[in-house]
C-alpha positions as CSV (number, residue, x, y, z in Angstrom):
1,X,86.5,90.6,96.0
2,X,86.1,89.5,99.8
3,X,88.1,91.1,102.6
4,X,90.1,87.6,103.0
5,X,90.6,87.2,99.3
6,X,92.3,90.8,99.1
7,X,94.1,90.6,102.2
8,X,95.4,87.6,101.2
9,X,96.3,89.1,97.7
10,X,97.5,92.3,99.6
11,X,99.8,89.8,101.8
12,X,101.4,87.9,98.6
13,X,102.4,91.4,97.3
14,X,104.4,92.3,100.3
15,X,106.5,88.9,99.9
16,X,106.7,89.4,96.1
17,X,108.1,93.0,96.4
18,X,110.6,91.1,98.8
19,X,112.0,88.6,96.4
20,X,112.1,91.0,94.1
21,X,114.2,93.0,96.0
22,X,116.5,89.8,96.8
23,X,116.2,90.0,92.5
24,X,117.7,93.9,92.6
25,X,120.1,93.4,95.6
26,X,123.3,94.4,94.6
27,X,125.2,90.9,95.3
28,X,122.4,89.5,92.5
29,X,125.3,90.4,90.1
30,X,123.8,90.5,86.3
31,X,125.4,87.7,83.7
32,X,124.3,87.5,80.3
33,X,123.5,84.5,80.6
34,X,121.1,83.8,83.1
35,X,118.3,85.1,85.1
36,X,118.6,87.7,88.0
37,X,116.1,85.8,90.3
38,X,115.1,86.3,93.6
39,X,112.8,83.7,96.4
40,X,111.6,84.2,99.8
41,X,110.5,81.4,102.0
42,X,107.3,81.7,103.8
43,X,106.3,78.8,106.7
44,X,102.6,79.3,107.4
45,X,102.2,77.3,110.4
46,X,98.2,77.2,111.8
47,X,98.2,79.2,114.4
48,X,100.8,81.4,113.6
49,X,101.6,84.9,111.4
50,X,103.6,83.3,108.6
51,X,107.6,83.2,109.4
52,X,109.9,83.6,106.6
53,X,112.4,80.8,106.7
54,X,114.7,82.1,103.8
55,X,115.5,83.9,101.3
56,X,117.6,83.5,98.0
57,X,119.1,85.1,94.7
58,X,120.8,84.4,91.6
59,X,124.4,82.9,91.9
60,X,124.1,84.0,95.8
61,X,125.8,80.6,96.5
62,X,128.8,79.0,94.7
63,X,128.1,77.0,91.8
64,X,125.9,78.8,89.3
65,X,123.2,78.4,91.6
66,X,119.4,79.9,91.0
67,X,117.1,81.5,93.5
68,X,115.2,78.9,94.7
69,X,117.7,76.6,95.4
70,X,119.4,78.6,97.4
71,X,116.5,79.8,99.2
72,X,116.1,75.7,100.0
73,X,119.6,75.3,100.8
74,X,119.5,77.9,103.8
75,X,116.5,76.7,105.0
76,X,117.8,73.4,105.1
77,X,120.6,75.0,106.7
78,X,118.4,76.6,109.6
79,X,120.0,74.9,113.0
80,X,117.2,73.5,115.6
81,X,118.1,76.4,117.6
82,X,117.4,78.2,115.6
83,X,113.4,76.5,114.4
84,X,112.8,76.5,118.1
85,X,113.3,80.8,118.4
86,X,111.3,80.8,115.1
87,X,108.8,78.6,116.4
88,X,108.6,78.4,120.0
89,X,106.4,75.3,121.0
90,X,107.2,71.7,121.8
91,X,107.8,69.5,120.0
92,X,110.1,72.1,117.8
93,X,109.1,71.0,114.3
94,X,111.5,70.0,111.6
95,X,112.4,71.8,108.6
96,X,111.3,68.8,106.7
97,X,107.8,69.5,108.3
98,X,107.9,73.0,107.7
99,X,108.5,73.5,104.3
100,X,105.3,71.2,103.9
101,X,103.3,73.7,104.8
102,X,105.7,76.7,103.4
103,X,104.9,79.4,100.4
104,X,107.6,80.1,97.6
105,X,107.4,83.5,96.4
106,X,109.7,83.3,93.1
107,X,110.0,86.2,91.0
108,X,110.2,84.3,88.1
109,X,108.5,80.7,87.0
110,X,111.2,78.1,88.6
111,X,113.2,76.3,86.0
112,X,112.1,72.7,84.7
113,X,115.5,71.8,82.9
114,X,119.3,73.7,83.4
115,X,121.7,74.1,80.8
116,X,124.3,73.8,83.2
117,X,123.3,70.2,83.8
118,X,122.5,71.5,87.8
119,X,119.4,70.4,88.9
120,X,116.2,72.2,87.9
121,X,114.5,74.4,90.7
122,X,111.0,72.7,90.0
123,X,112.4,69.9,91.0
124,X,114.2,70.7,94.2
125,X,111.0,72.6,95.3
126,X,108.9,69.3,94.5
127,X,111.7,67.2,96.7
128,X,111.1,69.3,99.3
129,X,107.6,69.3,99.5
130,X,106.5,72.5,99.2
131,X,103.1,73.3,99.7
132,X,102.5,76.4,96.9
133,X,104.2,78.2,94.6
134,X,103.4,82.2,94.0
135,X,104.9,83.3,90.9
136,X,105.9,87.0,89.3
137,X,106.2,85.9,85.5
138,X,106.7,83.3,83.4
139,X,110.2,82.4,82.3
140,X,110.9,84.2,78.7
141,X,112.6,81.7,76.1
142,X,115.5,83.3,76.4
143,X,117.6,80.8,77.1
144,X,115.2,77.4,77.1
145,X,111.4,76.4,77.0
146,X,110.5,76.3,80.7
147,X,107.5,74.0,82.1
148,X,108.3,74.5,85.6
149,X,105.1,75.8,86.9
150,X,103.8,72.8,85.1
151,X,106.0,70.4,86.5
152,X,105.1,71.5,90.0
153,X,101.1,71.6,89.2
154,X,101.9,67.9,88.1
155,X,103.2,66.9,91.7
156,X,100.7,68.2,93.6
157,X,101.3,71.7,94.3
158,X,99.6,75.0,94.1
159,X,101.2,77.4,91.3
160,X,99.5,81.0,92.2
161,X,100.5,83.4,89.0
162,X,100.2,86.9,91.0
163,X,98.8,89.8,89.6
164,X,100.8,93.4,89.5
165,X,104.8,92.9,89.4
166,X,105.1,90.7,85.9
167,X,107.3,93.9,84.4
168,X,109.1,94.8,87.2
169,X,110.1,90.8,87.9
170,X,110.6,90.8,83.9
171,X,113.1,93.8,84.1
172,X,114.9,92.3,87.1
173,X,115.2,88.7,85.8
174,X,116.8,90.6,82.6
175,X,119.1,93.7,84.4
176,X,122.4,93.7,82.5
177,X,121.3,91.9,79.3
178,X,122.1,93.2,75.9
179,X,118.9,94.0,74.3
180,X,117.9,92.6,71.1
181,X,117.4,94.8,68.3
């Protein structure tokens, strides 16, 4: 493996271990229903050392909300004040134009459909134009058959499946469920 390829791999670790962390936080309250889930937002903006524009966890919002979505929502909630500290050159960029060139770390494959009827995180990533997607495990059929990483290869964005976490992001997404015997 090249130096750039295993920095690169070294670097995706780092931002993993931090949405998993967002995954184990102790707000992330366990339900046996659902996922504990945790996202961080990464801006990679040429020129740059990547910024981190938010993070997220399960049911950290009102409404039954997932991960990603709340990740998104506080990103879209960033004031220009804000973007322009973050990123300090003229013109400040929007985060519309960010998030087109922003990495989603997701400890677990984003949800294609929600049982709740809420909208699924695939496609809230693929509205907001996301540029990649680096994954910690696939969604288990616990609950429903997820295609999300699929979805999100179908519109045009990069799914990375990394390497090294899968049972910690496993045990995480399932903290406080009943095991089956």
């Amino acid at each position: 493996m090249n130096d750039t390829r295993r920095a690169a791999e070294e670097e995706h670790m780092i931002y993993m271990q931090q949405a998993l962390n967002e995954a184990l936080a102790d707000d992330c309250i366990p339900v046996q229903t659902a996922f504990c889930v945790g996202c961080v937002l990464v801006a990679r903006v040429p020129g740059m050392e990547p910024v981190t524009l938010a993070t997220g966890y399960s049911r950290e919002l009102p409404g039954n909300t997932h991960a990603e979505a709340n990740a998104l929502t506080k990103a879209f909630g960033l004031s220009e004040a804000r973007l322009a500290t973050l990123f300090p050159f003229s013109p400040t960029p929007s985060i519309s134009d960010l998030l087109q060139c922003t990495d989603v770390y997701t400890t677990l494959e984003p949800c294609s459909v929600r049982t709740s009827g809420l909208p699924a995180c695939a496609d809230a990533l693929i509205k907001a134009g996301i540029k990649r997607c680096i994954i910690g495990v696939g969604e288990p059929d616990d609950f429903v058959k997820c295609a999300g990483a699929q979805k999100l290869r179908d519109a045009g964005i990069d799914v990375v499946w990394l390497n090294g976490l899968e049972k910690e992001c496993l045990d995480a997404a399932r903290r406080g469920h009943h095991t089956r015997e």
